[in-house]
N, CA, C and O atoms as a DFTB+ gen file, in Angstrom:
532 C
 N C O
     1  1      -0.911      -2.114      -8.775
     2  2      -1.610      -3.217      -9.412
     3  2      -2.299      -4.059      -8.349
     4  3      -1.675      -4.346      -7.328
     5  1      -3.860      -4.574      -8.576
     6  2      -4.218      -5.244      -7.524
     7  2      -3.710      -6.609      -7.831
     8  3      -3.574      -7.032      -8.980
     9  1      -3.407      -7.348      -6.636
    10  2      -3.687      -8.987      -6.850
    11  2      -5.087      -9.787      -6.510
    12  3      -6.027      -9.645      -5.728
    13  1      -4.694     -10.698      -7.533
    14  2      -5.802     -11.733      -7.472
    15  2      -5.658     -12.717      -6.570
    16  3      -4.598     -12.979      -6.001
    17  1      -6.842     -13.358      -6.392
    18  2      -6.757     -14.089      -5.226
    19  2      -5.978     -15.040      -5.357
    20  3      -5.432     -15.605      -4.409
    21  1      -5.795     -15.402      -6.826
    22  2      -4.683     -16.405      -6.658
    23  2      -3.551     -16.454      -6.464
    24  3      -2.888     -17.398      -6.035
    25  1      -2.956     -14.546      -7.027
    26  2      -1.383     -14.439      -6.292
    27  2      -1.591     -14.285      -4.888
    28  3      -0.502     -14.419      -4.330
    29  1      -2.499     -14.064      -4.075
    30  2      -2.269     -13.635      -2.287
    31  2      -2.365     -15.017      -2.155
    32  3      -1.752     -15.291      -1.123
    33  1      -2.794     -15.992      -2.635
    34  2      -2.631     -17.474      -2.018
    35  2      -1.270     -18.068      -2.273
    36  3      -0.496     -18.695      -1.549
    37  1      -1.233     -17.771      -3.218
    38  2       0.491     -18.340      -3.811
    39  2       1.534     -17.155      -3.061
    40  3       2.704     -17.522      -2.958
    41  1       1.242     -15.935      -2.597
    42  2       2.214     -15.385      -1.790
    43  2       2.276     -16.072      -0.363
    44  3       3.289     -16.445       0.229
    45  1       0.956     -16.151       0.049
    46  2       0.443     -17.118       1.548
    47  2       1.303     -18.241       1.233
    48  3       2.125     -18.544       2.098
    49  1       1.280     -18.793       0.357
    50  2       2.127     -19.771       0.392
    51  2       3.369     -20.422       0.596
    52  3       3.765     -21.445       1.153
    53  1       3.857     -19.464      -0.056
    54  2       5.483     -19.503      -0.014
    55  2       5.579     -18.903       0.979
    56  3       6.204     -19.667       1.716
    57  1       5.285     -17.645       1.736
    58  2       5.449     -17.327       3.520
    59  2       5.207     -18.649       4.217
    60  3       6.276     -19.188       4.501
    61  1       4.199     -19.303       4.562
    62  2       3.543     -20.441       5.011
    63  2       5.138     -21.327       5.179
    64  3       5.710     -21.499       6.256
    65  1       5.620     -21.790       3.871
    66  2       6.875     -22.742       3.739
    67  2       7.876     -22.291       4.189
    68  3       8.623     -23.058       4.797
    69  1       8.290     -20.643       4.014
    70  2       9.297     -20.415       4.248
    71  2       9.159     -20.053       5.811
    72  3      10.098     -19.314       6.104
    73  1       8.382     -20.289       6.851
    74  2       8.043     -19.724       8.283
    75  2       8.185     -21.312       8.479
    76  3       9.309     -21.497       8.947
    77  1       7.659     -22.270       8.351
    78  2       7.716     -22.939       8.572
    79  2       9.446     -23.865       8.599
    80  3       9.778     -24.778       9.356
    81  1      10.235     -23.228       7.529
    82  2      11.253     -24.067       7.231
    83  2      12.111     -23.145       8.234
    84  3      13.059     -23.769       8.712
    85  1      12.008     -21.803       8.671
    86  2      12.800     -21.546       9.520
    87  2      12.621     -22.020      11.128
    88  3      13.628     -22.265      11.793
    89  1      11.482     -22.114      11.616
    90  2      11.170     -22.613      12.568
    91  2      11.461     -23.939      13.070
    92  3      11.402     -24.346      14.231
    93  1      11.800     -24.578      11.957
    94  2      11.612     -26.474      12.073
    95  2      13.341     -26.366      12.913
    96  3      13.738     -27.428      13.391
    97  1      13.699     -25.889      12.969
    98  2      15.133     -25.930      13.797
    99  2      15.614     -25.610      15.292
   100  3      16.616     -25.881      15.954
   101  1      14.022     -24.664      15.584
   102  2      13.774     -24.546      17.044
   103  2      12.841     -25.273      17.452
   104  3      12.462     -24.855      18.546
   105  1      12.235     -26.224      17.094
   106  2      11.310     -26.961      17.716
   107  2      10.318     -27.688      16.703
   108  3      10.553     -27.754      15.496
   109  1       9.426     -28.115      17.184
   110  2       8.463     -28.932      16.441
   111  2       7.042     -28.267      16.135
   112  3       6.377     -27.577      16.908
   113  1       6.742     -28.630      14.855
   114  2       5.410     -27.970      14.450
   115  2       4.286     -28.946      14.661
   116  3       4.256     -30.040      14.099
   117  1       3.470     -28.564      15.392
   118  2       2.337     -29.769      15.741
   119  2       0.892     -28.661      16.010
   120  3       1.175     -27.484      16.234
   121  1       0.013     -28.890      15.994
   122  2      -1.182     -28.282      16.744
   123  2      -1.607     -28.521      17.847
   124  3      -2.052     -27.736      18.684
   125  1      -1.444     -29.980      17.903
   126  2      -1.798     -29.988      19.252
   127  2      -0.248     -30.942      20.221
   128  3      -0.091     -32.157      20.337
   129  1       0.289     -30.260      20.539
   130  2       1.746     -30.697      21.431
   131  2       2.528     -30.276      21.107
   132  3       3.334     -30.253      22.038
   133  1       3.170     -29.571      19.739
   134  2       4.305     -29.360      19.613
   135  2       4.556     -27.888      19.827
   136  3       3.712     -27.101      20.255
   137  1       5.998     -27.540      19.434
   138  2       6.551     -25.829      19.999
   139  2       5.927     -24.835      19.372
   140  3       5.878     -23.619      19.557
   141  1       5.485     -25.522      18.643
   142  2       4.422     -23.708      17.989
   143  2       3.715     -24.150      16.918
   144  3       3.780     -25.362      16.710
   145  1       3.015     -23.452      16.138
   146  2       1.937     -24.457      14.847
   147  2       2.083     -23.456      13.958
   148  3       1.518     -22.517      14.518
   149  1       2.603     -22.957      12.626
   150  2       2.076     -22.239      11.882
   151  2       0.390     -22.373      11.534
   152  3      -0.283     -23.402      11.471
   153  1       0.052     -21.230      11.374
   154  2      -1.632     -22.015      10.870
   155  2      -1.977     -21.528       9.925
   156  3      -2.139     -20.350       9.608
   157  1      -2.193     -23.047       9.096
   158  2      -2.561     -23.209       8.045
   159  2      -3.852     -22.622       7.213
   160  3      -4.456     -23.364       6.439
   161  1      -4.218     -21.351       7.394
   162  2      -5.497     -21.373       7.294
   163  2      -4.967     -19.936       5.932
   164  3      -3.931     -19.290       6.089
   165  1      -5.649     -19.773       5.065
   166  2      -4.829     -18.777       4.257
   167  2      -5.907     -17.410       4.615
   168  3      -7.003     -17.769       4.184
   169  1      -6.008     -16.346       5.073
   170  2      -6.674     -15.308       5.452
   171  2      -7.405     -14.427       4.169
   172  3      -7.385     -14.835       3.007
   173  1      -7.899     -13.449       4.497
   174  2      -8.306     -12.230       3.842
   175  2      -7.452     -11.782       3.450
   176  3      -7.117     -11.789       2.266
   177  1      -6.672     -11.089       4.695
   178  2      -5.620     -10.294       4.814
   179  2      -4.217     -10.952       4.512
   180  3      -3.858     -12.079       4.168
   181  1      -3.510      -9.630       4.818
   182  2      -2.186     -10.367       4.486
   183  2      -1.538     -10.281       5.207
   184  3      -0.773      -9.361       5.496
   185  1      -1.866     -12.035       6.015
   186  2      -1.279     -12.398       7.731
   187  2      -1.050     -13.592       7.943
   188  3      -2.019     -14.350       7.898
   189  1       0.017     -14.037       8.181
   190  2       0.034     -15.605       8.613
   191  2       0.532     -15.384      10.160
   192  3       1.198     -14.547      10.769
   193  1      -0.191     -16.649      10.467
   194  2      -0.601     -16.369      12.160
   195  2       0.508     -17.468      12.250
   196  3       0.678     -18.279      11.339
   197  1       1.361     -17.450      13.560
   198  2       2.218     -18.449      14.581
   199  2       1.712     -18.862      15.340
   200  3       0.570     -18.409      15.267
   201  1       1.773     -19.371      15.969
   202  2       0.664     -19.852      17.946
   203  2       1.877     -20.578      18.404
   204  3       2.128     -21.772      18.238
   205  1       2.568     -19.702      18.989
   206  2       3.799     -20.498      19.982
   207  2       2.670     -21.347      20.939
   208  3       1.450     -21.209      21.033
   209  1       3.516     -22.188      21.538
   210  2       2.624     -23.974      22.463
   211  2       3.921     -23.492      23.615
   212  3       3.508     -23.257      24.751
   213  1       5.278     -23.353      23.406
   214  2       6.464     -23.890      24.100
   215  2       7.257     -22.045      25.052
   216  3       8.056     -21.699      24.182
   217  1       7.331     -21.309      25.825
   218  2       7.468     -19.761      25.898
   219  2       9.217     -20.122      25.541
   220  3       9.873     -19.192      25.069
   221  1       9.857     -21.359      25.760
   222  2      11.150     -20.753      24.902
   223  2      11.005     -20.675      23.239
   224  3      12.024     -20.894      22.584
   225  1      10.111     -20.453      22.740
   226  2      10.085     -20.210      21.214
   227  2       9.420     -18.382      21.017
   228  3       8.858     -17.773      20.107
   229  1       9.844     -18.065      22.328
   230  2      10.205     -16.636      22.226
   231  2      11.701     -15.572      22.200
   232  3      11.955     -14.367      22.206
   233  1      12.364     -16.750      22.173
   234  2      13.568     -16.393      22.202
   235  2      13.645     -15.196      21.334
   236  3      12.829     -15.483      20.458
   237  1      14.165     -13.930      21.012
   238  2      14.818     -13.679      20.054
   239  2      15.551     -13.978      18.904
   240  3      15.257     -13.375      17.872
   241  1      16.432     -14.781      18.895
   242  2      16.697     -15.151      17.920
   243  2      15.892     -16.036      16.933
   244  3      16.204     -16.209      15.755
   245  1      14.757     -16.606      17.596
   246  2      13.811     -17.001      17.138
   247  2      12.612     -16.029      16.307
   248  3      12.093     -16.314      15.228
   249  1      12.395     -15.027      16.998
   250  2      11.188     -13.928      16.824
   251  2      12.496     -13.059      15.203
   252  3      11.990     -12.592      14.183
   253  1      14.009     -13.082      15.434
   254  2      14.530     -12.506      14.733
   255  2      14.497     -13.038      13.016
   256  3      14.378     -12.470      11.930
   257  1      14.675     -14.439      13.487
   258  2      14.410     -14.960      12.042
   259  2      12.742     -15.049      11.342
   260  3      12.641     -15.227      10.129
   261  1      12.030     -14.971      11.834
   262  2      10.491     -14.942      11.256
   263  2      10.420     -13.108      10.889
   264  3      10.021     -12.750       9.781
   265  1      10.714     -12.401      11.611
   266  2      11.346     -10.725      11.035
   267  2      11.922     -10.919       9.645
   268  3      11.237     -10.517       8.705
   269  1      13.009     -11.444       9.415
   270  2      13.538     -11.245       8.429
   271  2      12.759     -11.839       6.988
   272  3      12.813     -11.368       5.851
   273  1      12.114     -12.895       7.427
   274  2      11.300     -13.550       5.950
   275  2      10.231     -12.321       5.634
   276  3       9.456     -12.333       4.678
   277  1      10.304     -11.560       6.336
   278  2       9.376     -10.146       5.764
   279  2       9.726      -9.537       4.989
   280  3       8.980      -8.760       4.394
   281  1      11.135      -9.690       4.690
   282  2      12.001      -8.410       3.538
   283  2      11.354      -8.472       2.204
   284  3      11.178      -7.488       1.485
   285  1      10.945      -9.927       1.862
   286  2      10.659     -10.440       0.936
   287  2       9.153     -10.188       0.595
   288  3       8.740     -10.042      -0.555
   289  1       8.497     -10.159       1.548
   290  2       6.844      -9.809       1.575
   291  2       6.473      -8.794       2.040
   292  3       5.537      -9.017       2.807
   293  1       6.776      -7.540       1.966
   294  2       6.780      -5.758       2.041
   295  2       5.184      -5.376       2.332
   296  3       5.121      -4.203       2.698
   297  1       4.100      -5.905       2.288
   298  2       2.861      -5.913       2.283
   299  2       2.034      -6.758       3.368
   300  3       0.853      -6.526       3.627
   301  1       2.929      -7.935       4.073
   302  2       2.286      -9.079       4.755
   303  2       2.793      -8.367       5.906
   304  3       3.340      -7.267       5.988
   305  1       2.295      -9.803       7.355
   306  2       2.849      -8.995       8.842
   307  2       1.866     -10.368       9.082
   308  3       0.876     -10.872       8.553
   309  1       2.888     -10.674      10.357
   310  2       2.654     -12.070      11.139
   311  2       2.784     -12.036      12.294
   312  3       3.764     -11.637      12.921
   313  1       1.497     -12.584      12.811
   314  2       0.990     -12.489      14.301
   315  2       1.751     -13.354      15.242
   316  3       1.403     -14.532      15.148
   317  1       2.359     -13.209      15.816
   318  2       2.596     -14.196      16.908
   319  2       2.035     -14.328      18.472
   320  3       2.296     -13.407      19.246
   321  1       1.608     -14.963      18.729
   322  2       1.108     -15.048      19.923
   323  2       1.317     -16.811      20.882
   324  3       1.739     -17.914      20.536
   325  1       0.672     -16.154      22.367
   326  2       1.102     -17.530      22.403
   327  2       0.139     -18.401      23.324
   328  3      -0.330     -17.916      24.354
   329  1      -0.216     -20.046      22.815
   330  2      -1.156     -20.650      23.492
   331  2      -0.113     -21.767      24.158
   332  3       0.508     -22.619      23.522
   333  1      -0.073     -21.519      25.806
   334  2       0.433     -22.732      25.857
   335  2      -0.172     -22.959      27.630
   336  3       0.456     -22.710      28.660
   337  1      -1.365     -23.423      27.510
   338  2      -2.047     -24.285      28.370
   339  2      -1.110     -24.560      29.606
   340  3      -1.069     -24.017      30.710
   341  1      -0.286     -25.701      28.992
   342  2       1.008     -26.532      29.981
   343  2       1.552     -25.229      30.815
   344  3       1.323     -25.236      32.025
   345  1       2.016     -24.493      30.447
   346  2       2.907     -23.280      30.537
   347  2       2.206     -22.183      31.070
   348  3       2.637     -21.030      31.084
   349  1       0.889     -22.633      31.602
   350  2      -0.194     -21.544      32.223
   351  2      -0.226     -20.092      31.569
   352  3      -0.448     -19.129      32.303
   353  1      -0.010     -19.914      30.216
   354  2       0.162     -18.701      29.675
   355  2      -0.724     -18.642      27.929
   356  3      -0.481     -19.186      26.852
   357  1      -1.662     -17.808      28.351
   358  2      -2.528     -17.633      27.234
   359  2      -2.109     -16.124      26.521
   360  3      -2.309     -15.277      27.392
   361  1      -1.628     -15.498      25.326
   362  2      -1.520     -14.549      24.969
   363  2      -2.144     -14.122      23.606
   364  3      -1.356     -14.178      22.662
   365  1      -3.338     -13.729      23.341
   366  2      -4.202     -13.835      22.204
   367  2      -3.039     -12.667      21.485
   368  3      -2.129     -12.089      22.079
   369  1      -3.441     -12.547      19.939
   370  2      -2.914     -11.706      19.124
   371  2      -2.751     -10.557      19.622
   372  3      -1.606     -10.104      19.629
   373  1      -3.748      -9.842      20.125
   374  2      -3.597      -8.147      20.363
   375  2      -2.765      -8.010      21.777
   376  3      -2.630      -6.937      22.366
   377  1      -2.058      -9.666      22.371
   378  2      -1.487      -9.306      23.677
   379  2       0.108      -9.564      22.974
   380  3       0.973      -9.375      23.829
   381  1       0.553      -9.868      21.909
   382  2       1.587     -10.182      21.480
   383  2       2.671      -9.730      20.672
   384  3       3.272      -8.742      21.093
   385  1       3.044     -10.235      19.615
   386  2       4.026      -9.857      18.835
   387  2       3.382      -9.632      17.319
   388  3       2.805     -10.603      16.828
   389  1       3.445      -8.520      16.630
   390  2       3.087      -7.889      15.222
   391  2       4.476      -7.698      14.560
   392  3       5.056      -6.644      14.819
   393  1       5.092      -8.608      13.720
   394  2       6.144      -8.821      13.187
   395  2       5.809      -8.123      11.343
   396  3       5.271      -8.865      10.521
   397  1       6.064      -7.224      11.109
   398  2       5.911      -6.320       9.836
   399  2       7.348      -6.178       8.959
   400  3       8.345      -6.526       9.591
   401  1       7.504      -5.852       8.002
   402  2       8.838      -5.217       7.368
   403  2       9.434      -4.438       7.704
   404  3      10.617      -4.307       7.388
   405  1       8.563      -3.392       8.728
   406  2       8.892      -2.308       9.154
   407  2       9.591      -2.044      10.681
   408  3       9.948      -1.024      11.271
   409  1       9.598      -3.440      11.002
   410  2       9.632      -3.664      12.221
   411  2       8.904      -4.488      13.047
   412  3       8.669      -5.549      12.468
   413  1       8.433      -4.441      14.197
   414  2       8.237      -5.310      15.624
   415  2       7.113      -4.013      16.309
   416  3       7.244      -2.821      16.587
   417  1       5.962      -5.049      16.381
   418  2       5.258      -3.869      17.684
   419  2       5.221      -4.779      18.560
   420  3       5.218      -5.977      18.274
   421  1       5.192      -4.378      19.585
   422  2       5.494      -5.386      20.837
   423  2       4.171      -5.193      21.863
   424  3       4.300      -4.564      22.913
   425  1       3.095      -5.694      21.527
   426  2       2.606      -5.842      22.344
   427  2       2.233      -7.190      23.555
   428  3       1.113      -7.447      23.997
   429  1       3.152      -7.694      23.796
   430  2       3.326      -8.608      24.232
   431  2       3.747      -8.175      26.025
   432  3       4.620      -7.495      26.565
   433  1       2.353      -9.163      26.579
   434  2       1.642      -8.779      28.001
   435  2       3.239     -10.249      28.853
   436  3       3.273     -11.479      28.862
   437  1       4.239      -9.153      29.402
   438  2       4.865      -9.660      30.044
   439  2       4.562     -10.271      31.137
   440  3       5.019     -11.355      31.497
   441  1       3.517      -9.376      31.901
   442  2       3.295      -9.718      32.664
   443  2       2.759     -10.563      33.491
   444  3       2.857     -10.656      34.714
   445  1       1.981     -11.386      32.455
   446  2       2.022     -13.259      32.446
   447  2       3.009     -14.065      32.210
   448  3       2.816     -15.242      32.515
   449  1       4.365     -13.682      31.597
   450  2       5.408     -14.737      31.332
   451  2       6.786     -14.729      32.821
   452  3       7.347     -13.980      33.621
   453  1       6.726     -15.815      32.474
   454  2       8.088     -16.096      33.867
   455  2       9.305     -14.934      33.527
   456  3       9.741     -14.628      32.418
   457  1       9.578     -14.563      34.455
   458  2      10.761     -13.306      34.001
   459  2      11.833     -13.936      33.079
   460  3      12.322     -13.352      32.113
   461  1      12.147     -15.201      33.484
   462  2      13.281     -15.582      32.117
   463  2      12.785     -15.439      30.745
   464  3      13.628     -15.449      29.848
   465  1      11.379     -15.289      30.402
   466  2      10.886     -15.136      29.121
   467  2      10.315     -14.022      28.671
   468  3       9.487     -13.989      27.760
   469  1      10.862     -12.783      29.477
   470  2      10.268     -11.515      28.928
   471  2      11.505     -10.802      28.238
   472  3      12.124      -9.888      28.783
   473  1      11.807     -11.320      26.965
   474  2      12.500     -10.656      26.585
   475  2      12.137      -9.276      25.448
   476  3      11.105      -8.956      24.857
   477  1      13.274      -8.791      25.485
   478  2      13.175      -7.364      24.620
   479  2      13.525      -7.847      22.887
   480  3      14.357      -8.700      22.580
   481  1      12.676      -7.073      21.918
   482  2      13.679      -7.518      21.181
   483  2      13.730      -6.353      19.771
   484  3      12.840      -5.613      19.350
   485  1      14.845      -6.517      19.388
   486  2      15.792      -5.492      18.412
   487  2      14.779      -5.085      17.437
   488  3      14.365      -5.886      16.598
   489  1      14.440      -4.108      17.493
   490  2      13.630      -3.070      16.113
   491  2      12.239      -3.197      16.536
   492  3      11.437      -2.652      15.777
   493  1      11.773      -3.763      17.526
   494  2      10.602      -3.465      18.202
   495  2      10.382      -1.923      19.053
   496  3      11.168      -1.253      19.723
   497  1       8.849      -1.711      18.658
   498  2       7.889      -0.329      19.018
   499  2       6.916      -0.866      20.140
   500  3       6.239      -1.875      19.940
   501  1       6.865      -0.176      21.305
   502  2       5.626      -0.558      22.290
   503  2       4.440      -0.321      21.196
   504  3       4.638       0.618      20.425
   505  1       3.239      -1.054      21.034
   506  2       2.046      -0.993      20.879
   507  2       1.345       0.514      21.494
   508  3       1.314       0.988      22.630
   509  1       0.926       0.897      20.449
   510  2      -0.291       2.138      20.744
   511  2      -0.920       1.469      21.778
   512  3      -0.997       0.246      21.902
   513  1      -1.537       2.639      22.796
   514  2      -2.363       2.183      23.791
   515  2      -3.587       1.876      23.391
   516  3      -4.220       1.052      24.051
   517  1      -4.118       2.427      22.325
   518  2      -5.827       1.820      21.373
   519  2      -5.379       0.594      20.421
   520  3      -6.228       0.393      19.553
   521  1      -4.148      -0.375      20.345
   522  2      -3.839      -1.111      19.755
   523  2      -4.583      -2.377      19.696
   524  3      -4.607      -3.244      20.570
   525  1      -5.316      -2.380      18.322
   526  2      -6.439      -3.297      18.079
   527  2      -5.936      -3.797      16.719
   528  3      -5.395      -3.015      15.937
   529  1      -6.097      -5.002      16.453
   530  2      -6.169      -5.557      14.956
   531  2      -7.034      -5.404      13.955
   532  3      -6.836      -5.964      12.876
């Protein structure tokens, strides 16, 4: 059955709240200063974007709980990446984390983050080497 645009907004939605309500416990949601921003913007596709600000909001157990609100949305997949200026570390989408139902692709470019923040994490796939969005 296709959906209408009004169920992919009302699905955007409730992802949107529920990413947001898990996050609010590791840090602060701001755009400009705080630990990461959900963004608010509702897509084409079926993607809600993160923008970590803070590199400890790569923790695992962090990246583990935004995984799991996927069980529920079998069709969506959320970008994480990370902008954080302060933290001299820019990581656009295709350098980052692709969080799916199916799992974790990990394309996430370590090799800009301080070694305490390159972590591994559980049910993640290295990224295809033609890995494009």
């Amino acid at each position: 059955m296709k959906r209408t645009n009004e169920q992919h907004k009302k699905e955007w939605k409730e992802l949107y709240e529920r990413t947001k309500g898990a996050l609010k416990r590791f840090g602060k949601d701001d755009e400009a200063g705080g630990d990461y921003f959900v963004i608010n913007l509702v897509p084409n596709a079926k993607v809600l974007m993160v923008e970590l600000h803070r590199l400890h909001m790569l923790r695992p157990e962090i990246i583990k709980s935004l995984h799991h609100l996927l069980a529920e949305f079998p069709d969506w997949w959320m970008e994480v990446y990370v902008l954080s200026p302060e933290e001299n570390v820019v990581l656009d989408p295709e350098s980052g984390l692709i969080l799916r139902r199916d799992g974790i692709i990990d394309a996430l470019d370590r090799s800009v983050l301080p070694k305490h923040y390159r972590f591994v994490y559980e049910g993640s796939r290295p990224a295809p080497k033609d890995f494009k969005l």
